[in-house]
N, C-alpha and C positions, 0 to 999 in steps of 0.2 A: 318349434315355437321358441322364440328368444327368452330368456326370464322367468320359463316356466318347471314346474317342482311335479311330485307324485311321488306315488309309491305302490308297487305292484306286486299284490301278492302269488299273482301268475305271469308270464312272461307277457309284455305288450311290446308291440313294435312302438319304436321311439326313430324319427325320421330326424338326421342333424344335416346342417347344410356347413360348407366347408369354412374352417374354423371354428365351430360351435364345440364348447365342451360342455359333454354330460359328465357331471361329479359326484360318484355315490357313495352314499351313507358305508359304514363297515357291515359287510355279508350281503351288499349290492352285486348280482349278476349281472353280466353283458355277452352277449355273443354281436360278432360281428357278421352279419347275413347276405348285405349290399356296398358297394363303393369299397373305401378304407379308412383307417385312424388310425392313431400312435396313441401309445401310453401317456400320460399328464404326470408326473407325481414327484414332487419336491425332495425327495430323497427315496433311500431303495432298503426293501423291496417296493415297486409300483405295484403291480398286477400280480395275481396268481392264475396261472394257467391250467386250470382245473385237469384238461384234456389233457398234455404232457407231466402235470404236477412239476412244472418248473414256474418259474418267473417271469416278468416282463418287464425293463425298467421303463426310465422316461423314455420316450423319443421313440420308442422301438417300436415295430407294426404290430395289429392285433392279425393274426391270419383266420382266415374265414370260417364260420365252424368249430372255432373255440372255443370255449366256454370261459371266460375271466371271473373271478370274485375280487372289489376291494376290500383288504382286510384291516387297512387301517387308512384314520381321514386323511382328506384332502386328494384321493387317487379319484382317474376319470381317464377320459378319452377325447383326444380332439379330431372330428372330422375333416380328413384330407381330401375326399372326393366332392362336387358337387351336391350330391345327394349319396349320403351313407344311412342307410336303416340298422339297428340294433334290436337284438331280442333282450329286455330288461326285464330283471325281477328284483324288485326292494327298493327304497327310497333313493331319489335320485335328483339333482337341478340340472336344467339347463339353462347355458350361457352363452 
């Protein structure tokens, strides 16, 4: 849903349709489950890759079954696929 906010204290599926970005609060989780996204984030680091303990910057793919934390604002994700589902936990908008 375009314009739309939350916040989850356990993982919800969050459905984006392509270009939508979800932008989450700092200590926001995402896993990427369905379709694909890139990283959002106006300088670096973007993403933390819980699963590798590495990085993600802008631009770069989320691969499936990762686990991402933003750790600081204004990081998110934009949906490349038609339909991409995300597993979220923590406050978050969608755009």
């Amino acid at each position: 849903p375009s314009g739309s906010a939350g916040t989850a204290s356990n993982f919800t599926v969050v459905t984006l349709g392509t270009g939508q970005v979800l932008t989450g609060d700092v200590g926001c989780e995402v896993m990427l489950r369905v379709g694909s996204a890139v990283c959002v984030s106006p300088s670096s680091p973007g993403l933390i890759d819980e699963t590798t303990a590495g990085t993600l910057n802008d631009g770069g793919a989320l691969a499936q079954n990762h686990l991402y934390m933003m750790t600081i604002e204004g990081r998110g994700v934009r949906a490349t696929a038609a339909t991409t589902k995300l597993l979220v936990r923590g406050g978050y908008t969608v755009a």
